[in-house]
MDTraj code that builds the backbone (N, CA, C; nanometers):
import mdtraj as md
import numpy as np

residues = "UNK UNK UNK UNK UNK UNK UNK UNK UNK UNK UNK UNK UNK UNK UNK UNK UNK UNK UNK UNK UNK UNK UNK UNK UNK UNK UNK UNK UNK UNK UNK UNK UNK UNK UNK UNK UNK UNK UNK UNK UNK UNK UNK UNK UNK UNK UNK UNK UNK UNK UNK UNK UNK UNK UNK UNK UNK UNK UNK UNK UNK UNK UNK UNK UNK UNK UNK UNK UNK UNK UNK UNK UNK UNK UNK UNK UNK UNK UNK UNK UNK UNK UNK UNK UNK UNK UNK UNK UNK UNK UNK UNK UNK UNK UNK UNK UNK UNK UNK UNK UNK UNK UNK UNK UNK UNK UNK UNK UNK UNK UNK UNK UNK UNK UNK UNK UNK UNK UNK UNK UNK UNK UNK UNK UNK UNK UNK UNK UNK UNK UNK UNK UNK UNK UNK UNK UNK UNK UNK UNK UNK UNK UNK UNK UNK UNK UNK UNK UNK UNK UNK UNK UNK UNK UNK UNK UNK UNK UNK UNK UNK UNK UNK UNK UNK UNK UNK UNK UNK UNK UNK".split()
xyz = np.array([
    [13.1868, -7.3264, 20.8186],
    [13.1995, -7.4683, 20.7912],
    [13.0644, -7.5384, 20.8085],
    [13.0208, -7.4873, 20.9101],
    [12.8580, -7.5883, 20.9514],
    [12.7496, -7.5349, 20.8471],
    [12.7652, -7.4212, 20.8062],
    [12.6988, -7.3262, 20.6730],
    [12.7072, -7.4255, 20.5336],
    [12.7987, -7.4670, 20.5180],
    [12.8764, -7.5745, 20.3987],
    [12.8377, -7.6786, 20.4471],
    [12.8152, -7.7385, 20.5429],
    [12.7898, -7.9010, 20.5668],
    [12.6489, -7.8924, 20.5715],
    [12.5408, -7.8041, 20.6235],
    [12.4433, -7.7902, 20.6283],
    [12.3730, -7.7656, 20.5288],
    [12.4354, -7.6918, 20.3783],
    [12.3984, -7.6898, 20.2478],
    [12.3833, -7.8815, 20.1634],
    [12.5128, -7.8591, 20.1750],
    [12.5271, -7.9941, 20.1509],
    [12.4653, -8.1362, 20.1855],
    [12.4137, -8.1261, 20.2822],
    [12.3058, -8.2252, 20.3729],
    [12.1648, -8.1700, 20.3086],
    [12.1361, -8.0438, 20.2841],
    [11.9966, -8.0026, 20.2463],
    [12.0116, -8.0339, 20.1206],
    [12.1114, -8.0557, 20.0076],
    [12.0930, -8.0908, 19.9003],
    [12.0677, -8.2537, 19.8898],
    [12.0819, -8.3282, 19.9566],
    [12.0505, -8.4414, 19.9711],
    [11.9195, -8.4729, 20.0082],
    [11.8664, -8.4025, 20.1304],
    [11.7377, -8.4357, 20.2133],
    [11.6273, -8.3898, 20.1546],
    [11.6361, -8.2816, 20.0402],
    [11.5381, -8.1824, 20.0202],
    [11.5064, -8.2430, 19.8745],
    [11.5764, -8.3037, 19.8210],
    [11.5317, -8.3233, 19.6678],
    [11.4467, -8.4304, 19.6612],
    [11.3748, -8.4132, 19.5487],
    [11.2530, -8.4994, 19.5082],
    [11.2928, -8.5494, 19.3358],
    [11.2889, -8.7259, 19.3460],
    [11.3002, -8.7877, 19.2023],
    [11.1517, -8.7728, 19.1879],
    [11.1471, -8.6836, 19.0357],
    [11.1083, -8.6826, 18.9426],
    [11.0521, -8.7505, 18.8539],
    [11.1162, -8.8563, 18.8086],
    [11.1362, -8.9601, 18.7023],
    [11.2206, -8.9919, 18.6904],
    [11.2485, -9.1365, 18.5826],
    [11.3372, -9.2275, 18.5257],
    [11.3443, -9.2369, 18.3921],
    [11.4616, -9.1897, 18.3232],
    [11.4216, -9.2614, 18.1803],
    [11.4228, -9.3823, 18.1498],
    [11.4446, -9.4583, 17.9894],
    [11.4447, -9.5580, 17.9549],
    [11.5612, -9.5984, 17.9971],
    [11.6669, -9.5056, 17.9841],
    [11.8599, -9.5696, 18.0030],
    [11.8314, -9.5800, 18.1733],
    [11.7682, -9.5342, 18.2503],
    [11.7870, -9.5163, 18.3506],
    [11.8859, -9.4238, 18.4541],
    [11.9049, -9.3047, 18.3681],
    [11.8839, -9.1618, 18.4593],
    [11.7890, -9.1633, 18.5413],
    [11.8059, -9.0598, 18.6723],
    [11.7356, -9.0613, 18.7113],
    [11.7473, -8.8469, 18.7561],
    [11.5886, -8.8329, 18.7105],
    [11.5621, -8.6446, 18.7399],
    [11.5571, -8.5969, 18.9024],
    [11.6319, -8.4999, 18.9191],
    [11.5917, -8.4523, 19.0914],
    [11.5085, -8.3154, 19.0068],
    [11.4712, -8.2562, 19.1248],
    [11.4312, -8.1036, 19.1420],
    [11.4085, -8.0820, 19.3148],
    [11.4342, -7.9813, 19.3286],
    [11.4161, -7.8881, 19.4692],
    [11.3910, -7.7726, 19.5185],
    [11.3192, -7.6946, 19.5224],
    [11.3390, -7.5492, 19.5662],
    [11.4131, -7.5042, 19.6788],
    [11.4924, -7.4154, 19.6451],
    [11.5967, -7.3404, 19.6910],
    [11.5752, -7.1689, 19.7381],
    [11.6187, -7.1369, 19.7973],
    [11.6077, -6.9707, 19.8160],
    [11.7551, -6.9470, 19.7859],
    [11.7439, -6.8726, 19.7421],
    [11.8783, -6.8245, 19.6232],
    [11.8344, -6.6213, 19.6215],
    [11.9351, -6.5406, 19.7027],
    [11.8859, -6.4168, 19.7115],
    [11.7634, -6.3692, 19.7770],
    [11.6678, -6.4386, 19.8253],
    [11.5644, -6.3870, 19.9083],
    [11.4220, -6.4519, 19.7870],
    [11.4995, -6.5518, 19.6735],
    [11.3961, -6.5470, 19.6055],
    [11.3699, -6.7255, 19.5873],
    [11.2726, -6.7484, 19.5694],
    [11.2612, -6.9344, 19.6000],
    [11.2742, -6.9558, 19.4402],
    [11.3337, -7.0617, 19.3871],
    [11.3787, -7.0765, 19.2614],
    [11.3769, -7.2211, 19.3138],
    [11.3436, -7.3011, 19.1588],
    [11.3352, -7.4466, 19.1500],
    [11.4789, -7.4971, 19.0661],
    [11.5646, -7.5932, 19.1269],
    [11.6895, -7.6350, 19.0577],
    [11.6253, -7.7857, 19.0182],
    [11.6595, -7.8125, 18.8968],
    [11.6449, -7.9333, 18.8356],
    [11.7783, -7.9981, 18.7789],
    [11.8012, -8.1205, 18.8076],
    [11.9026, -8.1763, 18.7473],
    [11.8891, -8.3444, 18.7047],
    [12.0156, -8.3802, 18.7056],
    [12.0090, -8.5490, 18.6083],
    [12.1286, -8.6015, 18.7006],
    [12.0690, -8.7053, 18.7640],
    [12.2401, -8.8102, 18.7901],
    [12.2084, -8.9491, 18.6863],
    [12.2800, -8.9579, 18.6246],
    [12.3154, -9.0277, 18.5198],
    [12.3573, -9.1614, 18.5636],
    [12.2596, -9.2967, 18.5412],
    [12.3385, -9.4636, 18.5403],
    [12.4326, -9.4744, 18.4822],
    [12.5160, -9.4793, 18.5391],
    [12.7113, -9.5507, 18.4437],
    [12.7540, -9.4398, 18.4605],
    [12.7836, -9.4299, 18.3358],
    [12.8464, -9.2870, 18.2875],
    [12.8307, -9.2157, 18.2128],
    [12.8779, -9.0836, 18.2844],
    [12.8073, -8.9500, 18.2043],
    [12.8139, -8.9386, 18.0669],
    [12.6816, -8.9719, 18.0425],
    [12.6353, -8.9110, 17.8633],
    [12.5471, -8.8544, 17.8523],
    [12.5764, -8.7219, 17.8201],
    [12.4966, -8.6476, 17.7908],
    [12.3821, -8.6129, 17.6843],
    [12.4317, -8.6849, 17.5827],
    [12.3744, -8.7409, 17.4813],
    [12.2521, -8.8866, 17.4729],
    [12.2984, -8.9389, 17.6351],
    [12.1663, -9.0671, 17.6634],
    [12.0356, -8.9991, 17.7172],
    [12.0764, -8.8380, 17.7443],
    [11.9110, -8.7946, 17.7658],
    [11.8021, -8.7485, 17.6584],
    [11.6784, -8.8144, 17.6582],
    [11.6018, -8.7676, 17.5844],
    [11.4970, -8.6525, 17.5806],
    [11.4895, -8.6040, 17.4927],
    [11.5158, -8.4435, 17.4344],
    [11.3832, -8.3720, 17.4938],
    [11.2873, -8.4862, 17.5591],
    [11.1789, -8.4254, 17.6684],
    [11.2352, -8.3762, 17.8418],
    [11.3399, -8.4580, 17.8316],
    [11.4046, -8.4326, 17.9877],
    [11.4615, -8.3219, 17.9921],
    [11.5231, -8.3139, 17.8422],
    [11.6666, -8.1789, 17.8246],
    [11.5431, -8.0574, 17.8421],
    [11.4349, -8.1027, 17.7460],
    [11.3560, -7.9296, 17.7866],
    [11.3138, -7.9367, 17.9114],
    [11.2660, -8.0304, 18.0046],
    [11.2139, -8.0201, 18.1277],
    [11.3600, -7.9450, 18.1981],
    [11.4352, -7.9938, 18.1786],
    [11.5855, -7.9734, 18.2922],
    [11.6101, -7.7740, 18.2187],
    [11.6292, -7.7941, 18.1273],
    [11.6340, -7.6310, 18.1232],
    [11.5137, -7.5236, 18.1037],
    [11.4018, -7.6149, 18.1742],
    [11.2333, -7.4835, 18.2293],
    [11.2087, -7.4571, 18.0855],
    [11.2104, -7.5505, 17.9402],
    [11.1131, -7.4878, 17.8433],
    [10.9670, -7.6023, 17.8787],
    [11.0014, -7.6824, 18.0201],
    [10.8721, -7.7649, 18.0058],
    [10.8254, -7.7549, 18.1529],
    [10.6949, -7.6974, 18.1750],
    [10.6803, -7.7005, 18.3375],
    [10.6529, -7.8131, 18.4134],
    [10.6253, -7.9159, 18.3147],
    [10.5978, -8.0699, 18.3831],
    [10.7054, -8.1690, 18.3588],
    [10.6977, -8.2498, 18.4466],
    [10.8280, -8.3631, 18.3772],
    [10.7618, -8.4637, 18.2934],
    [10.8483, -8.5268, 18.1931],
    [10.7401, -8.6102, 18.1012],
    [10.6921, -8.7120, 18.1593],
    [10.5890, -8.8010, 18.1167],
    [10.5321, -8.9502, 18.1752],
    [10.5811, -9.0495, 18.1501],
    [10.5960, -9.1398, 18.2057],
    [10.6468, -9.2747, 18.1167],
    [10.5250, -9.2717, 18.0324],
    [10.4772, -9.2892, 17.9823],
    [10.3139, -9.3023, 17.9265],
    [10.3414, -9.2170, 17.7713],
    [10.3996, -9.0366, 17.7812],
    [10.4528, -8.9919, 17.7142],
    [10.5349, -9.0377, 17.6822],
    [10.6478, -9.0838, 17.7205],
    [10.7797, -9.0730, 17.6643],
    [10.7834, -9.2461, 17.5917],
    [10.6530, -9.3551, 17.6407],
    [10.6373, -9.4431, 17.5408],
    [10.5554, -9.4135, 17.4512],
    [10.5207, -9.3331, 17.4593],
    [10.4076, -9.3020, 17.2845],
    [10.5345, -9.2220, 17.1943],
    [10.6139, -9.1508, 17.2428],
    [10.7343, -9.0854, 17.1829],
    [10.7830, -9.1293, 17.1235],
    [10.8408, -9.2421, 17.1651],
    [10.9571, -9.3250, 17.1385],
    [10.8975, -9.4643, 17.0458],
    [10.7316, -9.4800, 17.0282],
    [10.6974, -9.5583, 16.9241],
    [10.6853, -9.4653, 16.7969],
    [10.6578, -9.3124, 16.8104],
    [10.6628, -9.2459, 16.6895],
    [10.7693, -9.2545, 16.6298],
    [10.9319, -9.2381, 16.7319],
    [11.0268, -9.2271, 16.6781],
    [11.0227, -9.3518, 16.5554],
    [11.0199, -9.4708, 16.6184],
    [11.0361, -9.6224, 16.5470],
    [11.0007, -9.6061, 16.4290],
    [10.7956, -9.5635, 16.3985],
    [10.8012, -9.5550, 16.3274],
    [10.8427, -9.4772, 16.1887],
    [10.8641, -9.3387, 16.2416],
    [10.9658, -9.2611, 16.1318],
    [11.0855, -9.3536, 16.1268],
    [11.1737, -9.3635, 16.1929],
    [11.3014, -9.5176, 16.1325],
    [11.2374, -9.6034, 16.0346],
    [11.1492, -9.6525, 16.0791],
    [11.0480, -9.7707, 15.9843],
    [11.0491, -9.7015, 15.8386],
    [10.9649, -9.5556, 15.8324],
    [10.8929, -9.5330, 15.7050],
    [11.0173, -9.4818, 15.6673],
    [11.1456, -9.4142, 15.7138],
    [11.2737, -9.3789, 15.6472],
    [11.3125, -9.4465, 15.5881],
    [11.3445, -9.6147, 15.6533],
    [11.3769, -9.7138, 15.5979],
    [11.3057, -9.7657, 15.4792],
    [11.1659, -9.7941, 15.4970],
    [11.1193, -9.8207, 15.3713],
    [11.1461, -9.7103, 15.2328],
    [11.1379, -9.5676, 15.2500],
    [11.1956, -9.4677, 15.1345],
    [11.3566, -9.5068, 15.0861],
    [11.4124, -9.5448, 15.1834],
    [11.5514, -9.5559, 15.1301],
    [11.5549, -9.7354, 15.0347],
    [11.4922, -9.7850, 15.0268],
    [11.4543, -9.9134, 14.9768],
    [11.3885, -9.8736, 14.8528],
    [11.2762, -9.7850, 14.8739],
    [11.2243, -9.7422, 14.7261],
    [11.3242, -9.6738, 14.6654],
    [11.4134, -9.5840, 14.7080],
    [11.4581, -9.4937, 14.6215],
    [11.5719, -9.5938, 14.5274],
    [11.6360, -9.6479, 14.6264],
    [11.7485, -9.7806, 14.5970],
    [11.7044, -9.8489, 14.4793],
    [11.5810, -9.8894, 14.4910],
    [11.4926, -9.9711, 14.3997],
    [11.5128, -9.8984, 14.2591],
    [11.4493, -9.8139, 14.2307],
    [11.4414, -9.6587, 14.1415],
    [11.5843, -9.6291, 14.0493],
    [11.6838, -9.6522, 14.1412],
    [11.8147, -9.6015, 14.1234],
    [11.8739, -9.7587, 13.9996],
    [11.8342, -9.8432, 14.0974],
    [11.8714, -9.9708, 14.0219],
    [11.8629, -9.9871, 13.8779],
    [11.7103, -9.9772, 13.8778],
    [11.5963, -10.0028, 13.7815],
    [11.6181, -9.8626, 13.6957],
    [11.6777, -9.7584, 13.7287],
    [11.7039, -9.6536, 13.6125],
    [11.5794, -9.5727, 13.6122],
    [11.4615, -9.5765, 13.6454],
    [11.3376, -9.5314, 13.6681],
    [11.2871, -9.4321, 13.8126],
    [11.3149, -9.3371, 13.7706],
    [11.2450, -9.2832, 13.9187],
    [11.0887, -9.2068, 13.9155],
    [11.0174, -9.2401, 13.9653],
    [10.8863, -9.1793, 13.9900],
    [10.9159, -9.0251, 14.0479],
    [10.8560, -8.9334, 14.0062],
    [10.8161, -8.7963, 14.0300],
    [10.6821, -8.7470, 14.0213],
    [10.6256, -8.6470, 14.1057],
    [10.5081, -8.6603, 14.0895],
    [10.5029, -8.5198, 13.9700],
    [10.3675, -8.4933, 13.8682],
    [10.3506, -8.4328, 13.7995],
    [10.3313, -8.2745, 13.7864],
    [10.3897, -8.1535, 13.7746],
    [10.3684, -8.0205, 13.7975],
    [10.3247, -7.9667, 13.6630],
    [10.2723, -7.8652, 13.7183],
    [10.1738, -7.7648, 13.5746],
    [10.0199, -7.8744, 13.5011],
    [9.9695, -7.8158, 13.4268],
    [9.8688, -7.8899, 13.3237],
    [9.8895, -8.0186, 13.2649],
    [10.0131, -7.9739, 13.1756],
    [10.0318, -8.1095, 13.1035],
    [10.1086, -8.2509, 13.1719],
    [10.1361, -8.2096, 13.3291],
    [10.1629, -8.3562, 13.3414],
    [10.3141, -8.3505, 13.3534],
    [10.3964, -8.2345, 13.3371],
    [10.5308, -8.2926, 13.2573],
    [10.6004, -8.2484, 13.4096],
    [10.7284, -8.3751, 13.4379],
    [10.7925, -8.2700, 13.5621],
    [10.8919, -8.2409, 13.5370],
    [10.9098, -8.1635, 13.4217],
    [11.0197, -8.1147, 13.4020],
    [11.0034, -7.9019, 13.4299],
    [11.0751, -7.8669, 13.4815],
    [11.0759, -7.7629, 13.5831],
    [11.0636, -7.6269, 13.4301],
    [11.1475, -7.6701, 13.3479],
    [11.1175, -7.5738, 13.2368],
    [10.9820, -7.6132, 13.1527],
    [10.9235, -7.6779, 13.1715],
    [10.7971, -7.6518, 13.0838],
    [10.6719, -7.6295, 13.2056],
    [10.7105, -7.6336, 13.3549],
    [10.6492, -7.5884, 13.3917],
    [10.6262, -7.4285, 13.3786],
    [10.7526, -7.3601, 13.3990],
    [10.7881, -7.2202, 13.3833],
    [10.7336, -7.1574, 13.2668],
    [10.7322, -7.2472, 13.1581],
    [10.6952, -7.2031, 13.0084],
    [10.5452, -7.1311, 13.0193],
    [10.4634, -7.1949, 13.1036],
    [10.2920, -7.1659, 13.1697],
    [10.3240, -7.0238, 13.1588],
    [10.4216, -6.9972, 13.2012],
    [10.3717, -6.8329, 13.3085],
    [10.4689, -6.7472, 13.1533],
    [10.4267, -6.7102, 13.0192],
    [10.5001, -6.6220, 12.9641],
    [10.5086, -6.5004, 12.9996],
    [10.4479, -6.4238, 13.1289],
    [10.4650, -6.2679, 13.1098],
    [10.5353, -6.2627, 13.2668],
    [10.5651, -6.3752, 13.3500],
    [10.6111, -6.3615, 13.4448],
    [10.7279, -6.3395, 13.4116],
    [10.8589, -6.2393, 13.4925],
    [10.9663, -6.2338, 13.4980],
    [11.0856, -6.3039, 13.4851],
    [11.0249, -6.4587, 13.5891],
    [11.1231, -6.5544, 13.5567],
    [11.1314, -6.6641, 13.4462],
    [11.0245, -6.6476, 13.3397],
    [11.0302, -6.7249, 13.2829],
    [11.1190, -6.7073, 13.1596],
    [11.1784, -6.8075, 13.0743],
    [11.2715, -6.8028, 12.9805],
    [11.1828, -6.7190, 12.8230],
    [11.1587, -6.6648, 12.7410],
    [11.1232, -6.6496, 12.6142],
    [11.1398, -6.7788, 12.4918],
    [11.0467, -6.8186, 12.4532],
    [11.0565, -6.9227, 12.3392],
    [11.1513, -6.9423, 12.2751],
    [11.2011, -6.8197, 12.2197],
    [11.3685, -6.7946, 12.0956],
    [11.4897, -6.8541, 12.2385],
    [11.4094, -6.8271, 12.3762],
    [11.5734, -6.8177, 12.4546],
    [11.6279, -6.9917, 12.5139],
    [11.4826, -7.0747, 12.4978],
    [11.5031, -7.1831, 12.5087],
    [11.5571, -7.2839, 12.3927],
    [11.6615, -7.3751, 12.4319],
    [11.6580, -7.4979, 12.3124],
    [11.7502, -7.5803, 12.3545],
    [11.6981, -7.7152, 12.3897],
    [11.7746, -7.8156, 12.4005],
    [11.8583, -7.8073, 12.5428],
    [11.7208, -7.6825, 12.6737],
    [11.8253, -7.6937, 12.8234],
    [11.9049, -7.6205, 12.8072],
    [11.9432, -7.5355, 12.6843],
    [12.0719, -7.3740, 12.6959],
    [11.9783, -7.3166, 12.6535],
    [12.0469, -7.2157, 12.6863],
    [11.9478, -7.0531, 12.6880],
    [12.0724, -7.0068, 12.5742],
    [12.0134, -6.9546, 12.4434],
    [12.0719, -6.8556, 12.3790],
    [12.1192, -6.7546, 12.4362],
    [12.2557, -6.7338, 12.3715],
    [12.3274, -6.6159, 12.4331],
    [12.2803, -6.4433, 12.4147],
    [12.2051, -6.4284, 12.3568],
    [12.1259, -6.3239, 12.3174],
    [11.9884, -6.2858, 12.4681],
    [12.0319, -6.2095, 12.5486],
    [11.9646, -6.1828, 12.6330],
    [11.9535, -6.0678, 12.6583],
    [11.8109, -5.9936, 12.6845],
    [11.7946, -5.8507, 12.7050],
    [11.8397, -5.8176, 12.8651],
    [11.9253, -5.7477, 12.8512],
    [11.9541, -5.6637, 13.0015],
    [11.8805, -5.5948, 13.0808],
    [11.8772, -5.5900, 13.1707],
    [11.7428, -5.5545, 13.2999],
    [11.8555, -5.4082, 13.2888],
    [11.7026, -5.3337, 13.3161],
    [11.7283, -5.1656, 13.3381],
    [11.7740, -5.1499, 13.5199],
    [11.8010, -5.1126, 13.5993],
    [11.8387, -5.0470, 13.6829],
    [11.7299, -4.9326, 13.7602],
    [11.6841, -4.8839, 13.7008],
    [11.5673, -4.7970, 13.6384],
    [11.4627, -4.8355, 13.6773],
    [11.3376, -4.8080, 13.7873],
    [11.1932, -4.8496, 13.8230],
    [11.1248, -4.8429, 13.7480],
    [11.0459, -4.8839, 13.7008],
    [10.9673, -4.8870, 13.6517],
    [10.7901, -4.8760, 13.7332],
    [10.6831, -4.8573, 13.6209],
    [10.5356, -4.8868, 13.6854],
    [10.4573, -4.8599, 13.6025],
    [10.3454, -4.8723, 13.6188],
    [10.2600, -4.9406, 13.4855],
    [10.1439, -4.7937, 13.5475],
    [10.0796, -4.7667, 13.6975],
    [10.0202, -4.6567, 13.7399],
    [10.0163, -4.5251, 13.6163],
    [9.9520, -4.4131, 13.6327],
    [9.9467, -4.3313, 13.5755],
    [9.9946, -4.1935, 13.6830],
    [10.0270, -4.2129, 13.7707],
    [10.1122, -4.1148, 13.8611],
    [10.2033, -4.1617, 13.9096],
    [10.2759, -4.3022, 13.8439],
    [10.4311, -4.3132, 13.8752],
    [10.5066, -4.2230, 13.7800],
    [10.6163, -4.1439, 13.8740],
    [10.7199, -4.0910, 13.8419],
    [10.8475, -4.1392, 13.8990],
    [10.9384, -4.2184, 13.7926],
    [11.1019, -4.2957, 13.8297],
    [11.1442, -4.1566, 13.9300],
    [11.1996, -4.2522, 14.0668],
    [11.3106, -4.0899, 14.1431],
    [11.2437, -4.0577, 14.2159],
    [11.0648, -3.9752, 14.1983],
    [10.9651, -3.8989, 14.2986],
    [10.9871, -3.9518, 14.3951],
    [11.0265, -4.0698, 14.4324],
    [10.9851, -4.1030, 14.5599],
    [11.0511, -4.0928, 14.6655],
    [11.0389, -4.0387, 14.7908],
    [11.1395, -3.9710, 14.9316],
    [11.0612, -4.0856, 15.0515],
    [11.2041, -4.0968, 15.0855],
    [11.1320, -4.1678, 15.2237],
    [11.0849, -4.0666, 15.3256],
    [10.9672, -4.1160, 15.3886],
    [10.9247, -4.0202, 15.5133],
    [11.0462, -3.9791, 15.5870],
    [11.0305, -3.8181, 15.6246],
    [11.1477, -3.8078, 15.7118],
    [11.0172, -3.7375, 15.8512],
    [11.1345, -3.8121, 15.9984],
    [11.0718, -3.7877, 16.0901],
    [11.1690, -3.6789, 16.1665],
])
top = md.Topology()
chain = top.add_chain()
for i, resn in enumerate(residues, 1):
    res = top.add_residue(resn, chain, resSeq=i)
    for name in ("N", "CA", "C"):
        top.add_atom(name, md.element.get_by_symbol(name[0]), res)
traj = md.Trajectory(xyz[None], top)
């Protein structure tokens, strides 16, 4: 019993705040001997009520050891003005795009040589690449139904490829 009351009293006397967030959590940590081995416990008592979701995502890595320091207020206000401004510049994209949508007009930026962003005349560039469509196979965004079938069959262009020769190393 005095083993249990005496734990319990050392969890009180022995811990050290950490920090505060903005909601006003507040971080402990303490070292403990746990098996013969000294180990650091970190935790959160929470203002109001428990939300787990009111901690911010520098505390959560400090509290589960991916961070060996606790954050600064100093940090966690330069953080939290980056956040703003990504909200800010999100907000302004969702205003342009809105805009765009209205107006029937959307800006894209330009791919390949000529400027065009349309994804098949970029492809058209590359005629000996694999993925590209053949001239006869394009018209009007359908592909003619007339398509040559892929062999199964390796192929190689070398002068000592042989289809089959080839064995995986055996160990």
């Amino acid at each position: 019993m005095s083993k249990l009351f005496s734990k319990f009293l050392g969890f009180f006397s022995s811990r050290t705040l950490v920090g505060v967030d903005k909601v006003g959590n507040r971080y402990f940590t303490r070292v403990e001997e746990i098996d013969g081995i000294m180990k650091e416990k970190r935790w959160v008592i929470f203002k109001g009520e428990e939300d787990p979701t009111s901690i911010p995502v520098e505390w959560i890595c400090w509290l589960n050891g991916q961070r060996t320091k606790a954050p600064t207020p100093e940090e966690l206000i330069e953080l939290e003005a980056r956040r703003e401004l990504v909200k800010q510049n999100i907000a302004i994209l969702k205003k342009k795009e809105e805009e765009e949508r209205k107006s029937g007009v959307r800006k894209s930026k330009s791919i390949g040589k000529g400027g065009s962003p349309d994804l098949r005349s970029f492809i058209q560039q590359f005629p000996d690449a694999t993925f590209a469509p053949k001239k006869d196979e394009v018209s009007d965004g359908k592909d003619v139904a007339k398509k040559e079938e892929r062999s199964t069959e390796p192929t190689g262009s070398g002068k000592t490829f042989k289809p089959g020769a080839w064995q995986p190393p055996s160990s």
